[in-house]
Backbone as a chain_set.jsonl record, in Angstrom:
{"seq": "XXXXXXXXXXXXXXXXXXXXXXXXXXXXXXXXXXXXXXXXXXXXXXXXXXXXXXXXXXXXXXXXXXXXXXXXXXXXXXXXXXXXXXXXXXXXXXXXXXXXXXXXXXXXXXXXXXXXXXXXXXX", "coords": {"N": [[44.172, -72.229, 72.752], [43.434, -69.917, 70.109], [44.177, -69.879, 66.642], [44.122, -67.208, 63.618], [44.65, -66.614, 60.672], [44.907, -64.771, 58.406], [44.767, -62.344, 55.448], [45.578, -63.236, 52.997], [44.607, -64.312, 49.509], [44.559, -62.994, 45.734], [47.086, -62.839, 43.598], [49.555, -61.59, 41.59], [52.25, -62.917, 39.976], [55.368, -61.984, 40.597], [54.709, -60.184, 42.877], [53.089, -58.998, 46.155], [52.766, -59.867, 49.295], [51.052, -59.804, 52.766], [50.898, -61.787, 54.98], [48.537, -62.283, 58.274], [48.396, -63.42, 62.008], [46.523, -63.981, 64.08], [46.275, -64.775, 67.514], [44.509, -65.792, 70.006], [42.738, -66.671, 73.517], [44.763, -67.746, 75.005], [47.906, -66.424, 76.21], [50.618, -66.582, 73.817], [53.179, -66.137, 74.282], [55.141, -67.212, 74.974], [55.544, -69.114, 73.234], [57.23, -70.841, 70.2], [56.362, -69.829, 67.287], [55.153, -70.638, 64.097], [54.825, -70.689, 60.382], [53.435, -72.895, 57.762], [52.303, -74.358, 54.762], [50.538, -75.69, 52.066], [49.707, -76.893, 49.488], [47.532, -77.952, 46.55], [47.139, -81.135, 46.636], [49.541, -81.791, 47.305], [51.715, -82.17, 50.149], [51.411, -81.133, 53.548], [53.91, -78.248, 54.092], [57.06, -77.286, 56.038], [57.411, -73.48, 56.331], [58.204, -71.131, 57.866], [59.541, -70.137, 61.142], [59.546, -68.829, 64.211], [61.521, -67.843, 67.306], [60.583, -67.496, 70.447], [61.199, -64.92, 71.698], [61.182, -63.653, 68.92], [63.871, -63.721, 68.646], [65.129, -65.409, 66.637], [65.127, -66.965, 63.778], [64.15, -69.172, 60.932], [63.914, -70.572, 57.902], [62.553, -72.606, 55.247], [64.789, -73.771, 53.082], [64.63, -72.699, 49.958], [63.075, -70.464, 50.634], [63.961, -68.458, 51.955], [64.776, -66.184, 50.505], [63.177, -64.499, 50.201], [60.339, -64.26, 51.766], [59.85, -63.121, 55.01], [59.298, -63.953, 58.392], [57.881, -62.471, 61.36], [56.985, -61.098, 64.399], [54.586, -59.361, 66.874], [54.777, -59.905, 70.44], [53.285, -58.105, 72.026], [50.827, -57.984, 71.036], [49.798, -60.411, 70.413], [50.328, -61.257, 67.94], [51.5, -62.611, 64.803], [53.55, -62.814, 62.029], [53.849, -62.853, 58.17], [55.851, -61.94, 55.645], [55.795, -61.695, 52.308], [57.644, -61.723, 49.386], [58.152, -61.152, 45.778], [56.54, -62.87, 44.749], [55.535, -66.58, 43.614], [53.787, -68.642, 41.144], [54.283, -71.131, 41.896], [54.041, -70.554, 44.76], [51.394, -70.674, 45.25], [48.909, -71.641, 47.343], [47.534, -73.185, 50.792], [47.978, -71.48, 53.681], [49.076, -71.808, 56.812], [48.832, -70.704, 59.775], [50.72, -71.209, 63.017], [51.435, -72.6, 66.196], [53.862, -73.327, 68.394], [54.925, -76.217, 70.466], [56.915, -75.294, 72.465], [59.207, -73.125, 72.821], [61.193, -72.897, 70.829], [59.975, -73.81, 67.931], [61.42, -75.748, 65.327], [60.965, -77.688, 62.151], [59.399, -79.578, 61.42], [55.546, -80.461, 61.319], [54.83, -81.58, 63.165], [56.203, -80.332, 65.853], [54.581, -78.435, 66.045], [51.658, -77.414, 68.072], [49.152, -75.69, 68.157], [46.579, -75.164, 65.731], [46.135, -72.562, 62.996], [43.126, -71.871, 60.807], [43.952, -71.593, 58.28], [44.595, -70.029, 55.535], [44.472, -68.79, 52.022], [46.543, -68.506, 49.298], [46.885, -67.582, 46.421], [48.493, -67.12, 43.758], [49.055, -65.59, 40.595], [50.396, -66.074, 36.926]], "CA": [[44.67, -71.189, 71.853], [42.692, -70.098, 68.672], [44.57, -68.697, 65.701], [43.041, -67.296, 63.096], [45.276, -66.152, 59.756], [44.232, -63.639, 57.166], [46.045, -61.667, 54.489], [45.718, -64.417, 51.576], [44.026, -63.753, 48.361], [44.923, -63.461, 44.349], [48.018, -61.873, 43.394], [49.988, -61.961, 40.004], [54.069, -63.113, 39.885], [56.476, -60.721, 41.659], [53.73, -59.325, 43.495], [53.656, -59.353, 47.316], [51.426, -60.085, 50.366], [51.695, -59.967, 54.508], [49.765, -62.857, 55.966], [48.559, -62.03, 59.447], [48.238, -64.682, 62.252], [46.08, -63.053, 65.302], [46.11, -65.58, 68.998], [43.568, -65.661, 71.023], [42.423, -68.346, 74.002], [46.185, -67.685, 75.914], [49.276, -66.075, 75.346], [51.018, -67.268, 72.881], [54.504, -65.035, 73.879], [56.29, -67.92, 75.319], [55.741, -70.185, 71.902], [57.735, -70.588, 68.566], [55.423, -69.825, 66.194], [55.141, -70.896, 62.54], [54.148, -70.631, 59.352], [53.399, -73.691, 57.102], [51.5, -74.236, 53.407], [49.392, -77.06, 51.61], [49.174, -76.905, 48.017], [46.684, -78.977, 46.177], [48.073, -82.601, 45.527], [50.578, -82.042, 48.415], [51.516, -82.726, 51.849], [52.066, -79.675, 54.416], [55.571, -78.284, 53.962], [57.528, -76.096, 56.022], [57.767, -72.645, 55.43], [59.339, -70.134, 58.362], [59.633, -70.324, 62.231], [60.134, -67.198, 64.744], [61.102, -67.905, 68.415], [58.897, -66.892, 71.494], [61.938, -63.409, 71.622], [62.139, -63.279, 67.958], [65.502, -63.175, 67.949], [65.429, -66.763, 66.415], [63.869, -67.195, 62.904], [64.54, -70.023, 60.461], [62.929, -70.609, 57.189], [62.72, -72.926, 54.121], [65.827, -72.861, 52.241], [63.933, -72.22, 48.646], [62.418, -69.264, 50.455], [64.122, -67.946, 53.13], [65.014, -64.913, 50.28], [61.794, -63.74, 49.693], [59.571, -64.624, 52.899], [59.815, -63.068, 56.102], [58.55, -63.796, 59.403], [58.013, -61.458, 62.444], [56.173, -61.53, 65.609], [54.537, -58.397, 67.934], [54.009, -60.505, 71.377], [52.979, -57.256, 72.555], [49.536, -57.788, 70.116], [49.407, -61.603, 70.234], [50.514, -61.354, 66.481], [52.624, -63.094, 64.109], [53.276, -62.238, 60.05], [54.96, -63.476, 57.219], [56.103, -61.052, 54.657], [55.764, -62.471, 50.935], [57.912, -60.752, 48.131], [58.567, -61.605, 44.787], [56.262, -64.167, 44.482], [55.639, -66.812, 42.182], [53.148, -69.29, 40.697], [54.436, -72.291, 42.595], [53.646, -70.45, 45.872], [50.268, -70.827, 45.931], [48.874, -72.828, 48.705], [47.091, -72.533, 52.02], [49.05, -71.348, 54.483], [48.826, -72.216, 58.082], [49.963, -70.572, 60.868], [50.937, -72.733, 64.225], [52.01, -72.518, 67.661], [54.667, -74.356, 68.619], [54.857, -76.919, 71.726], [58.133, -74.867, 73.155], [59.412, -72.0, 72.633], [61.292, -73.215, 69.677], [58.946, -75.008, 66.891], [61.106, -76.357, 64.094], [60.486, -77.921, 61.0], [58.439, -80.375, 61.651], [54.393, -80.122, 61.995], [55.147, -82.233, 64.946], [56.942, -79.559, 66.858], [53.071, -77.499, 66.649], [50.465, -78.24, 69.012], [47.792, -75.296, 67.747], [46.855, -74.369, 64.369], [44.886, -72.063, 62.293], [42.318, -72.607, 59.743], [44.823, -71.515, 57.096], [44.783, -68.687, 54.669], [44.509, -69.024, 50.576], [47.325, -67.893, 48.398], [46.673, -67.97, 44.835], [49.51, -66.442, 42.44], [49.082, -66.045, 39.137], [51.437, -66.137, 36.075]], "C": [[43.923, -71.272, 70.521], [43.771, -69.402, 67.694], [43.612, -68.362, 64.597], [43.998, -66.289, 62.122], [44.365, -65.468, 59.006], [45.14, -62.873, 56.225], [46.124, -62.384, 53.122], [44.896, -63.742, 51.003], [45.189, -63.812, 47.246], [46.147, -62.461, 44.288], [49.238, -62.102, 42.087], [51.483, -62.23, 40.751], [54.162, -61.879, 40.265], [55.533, -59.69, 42.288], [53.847, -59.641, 45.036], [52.267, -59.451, 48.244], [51.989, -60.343, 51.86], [50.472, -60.447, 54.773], [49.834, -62.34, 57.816], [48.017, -63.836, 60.19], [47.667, -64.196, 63.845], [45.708, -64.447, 66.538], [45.078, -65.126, 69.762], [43.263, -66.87, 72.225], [43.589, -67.923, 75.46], [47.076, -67.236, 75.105], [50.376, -67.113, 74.865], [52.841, -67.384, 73.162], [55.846, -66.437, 74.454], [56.489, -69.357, 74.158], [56.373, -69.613, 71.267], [56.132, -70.061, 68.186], [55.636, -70.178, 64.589], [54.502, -70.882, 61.282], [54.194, -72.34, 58.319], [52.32, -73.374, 55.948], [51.513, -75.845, 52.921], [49.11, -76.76, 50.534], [48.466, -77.608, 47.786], [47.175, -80.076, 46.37], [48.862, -83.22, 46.721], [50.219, -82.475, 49.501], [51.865, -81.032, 52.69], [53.294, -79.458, 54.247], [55.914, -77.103, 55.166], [57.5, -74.745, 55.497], [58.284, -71.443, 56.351], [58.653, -70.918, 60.178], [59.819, -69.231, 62.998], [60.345, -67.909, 66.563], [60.136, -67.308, 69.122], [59.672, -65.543, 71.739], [61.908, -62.622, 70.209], [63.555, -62.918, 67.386], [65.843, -64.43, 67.492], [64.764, -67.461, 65.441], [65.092, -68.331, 61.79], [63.542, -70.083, 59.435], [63.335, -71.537, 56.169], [63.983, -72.378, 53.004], [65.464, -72.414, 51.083], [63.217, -70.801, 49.107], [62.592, -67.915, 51.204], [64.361, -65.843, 52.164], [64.211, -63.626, 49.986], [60.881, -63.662, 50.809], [60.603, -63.607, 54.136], [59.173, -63.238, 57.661], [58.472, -63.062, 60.479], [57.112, -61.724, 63.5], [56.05, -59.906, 66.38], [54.06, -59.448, 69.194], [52.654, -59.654, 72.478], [50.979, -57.789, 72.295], [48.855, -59.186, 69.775], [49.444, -62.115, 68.858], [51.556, -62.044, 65.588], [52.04, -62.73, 62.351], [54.369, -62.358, 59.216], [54.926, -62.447, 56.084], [56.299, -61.662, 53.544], [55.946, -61.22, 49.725], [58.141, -61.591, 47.033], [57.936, -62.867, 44.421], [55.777, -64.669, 43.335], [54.55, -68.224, 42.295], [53.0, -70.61, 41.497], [54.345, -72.175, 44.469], [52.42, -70.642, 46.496], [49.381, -72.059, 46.61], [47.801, -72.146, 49.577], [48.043, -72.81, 52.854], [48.555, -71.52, 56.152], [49.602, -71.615, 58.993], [49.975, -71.063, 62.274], [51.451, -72.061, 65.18], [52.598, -73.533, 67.998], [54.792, -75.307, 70.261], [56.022, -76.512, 72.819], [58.139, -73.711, 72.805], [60.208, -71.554, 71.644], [60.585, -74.503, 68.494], [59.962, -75.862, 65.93], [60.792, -76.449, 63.057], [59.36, -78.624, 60.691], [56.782, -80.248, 62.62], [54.568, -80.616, 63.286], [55.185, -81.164, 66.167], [55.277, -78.112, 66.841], [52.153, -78.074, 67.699], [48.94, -76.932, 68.191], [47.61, -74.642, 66.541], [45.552, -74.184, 63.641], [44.451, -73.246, 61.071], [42.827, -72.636, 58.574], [43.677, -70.346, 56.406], [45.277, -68.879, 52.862], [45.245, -67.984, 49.955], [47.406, -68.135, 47.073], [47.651, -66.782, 44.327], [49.5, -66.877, 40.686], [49.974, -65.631, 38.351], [51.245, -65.179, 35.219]], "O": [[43.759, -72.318, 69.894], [44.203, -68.308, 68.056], [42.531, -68.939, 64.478], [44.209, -65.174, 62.599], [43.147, -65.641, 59.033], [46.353, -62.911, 56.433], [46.832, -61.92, 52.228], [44.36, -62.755, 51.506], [46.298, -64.323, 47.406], [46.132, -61.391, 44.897], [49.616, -63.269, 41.98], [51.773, -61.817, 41.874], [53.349, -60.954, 40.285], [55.679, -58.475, 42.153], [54.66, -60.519, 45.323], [51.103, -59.184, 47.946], [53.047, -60.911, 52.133], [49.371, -59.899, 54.816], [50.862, -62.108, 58.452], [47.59, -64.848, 59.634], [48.509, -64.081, 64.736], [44.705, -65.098, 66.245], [44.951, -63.942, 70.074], [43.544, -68.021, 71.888], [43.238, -67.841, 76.637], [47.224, -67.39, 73.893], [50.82, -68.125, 75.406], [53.618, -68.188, 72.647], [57.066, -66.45, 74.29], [57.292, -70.287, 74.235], [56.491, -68.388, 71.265], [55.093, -70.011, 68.845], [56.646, -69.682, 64.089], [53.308, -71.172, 61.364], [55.315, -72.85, 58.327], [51.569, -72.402, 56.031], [52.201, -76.807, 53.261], [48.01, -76.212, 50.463], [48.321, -78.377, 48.736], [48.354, -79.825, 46.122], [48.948, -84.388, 47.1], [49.163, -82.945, 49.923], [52.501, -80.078, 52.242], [53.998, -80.467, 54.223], [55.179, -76.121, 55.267], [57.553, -74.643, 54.271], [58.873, -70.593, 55.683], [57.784, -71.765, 60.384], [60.422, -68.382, 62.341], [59.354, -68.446, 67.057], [59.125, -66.745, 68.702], [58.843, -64.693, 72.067], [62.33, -61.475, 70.059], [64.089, -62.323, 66.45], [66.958, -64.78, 67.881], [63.976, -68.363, 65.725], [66.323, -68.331, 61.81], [62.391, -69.76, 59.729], [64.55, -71.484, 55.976], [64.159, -71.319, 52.401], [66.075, -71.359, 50.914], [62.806, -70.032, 48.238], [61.951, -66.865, 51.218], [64.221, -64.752, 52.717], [64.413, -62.444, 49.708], [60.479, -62.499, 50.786], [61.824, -63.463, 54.066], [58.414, -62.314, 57.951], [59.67, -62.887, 60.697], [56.427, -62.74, 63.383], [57.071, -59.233, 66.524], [52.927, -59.899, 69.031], [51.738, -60.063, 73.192], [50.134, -57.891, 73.185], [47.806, -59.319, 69.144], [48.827, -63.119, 68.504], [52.701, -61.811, 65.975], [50.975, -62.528, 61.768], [55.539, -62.057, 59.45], [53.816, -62.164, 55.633], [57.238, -62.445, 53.688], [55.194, -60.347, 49.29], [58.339, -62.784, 47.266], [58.546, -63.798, 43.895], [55.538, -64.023, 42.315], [54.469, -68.823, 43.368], [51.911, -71.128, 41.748], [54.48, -73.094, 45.277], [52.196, -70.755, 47.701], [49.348, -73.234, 46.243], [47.276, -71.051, 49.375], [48.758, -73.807, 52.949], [47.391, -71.211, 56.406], [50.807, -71.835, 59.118], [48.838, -71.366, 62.637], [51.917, -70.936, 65.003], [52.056, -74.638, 67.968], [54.673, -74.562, 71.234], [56.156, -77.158, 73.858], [57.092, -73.168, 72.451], [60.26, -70.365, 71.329], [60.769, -75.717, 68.41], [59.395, -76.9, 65.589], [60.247, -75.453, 62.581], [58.509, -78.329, 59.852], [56.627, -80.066, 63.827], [54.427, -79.989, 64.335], [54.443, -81.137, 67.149], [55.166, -77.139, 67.586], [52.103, -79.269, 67.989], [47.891, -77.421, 67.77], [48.309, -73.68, 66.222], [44.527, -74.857, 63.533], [44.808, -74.342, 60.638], [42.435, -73.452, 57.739], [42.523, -70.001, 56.657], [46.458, -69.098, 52.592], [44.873, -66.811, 49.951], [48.133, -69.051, 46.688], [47.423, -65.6, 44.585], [49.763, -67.841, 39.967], [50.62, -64.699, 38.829], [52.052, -64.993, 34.308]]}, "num_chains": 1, "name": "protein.A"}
């Protein structure tokens, strides 16, 4: 499985952005899928989850009010919706395939993951 995210770039406070997360290699439709991020300094964190139906999403409690995640299996696609964002979001973001059909919190629970995607927010 390859992923291969896009959608990142510069964007001021309360400004918004939809990261894409396009599969290729094998279908993806019976994985979780996930989103994760890597700030400078840091370690990978959490940041949303979608089952392999979507009817089963979970996200970072600091962000669950602003973030969304979604999935077309139809299109081999997954995408995180980013509103209201803010200074301390910016990161690279990663999006993953999970080893089941529910991923989790934990990188653990991925087995394939993009090259990540640069989110810079400015103040």
């Amino acid at each position: 499985v390859q992923l291969q995210a896009s959608g990142g770039g510069l964007v001021q406070a309360r400004g918004y952005l939809r990261l894409s997360c396009a599969a290729s290699g094998r279908t993806i439709s019976n994985n979780a899928m996930g989103w994760f991020r890597q700030a400078p300094g840091k370690e990978r964190e959490f940041v949303a989850t979608i089952s392999w139906t979507g009817r089963s999403t979970n996200y970072a409690s600091s962000l669950k009010d602003r973030f969304t995640i979604s999935r077309d299996n139809t299109k081999y696609m997954v995408y995180l919706q980013m509103n209201s964002l803010k200074p301390e979001d910016t990161a690279v973001y990663y999006c993953a395939a999970g080893r089941s059909s529910y991923g989790g919190t934990s990188t653990g629970g991925y087995q394939y993951w993009g090259q990540g995607t640069l989110v810079t927010v400015s103040s």
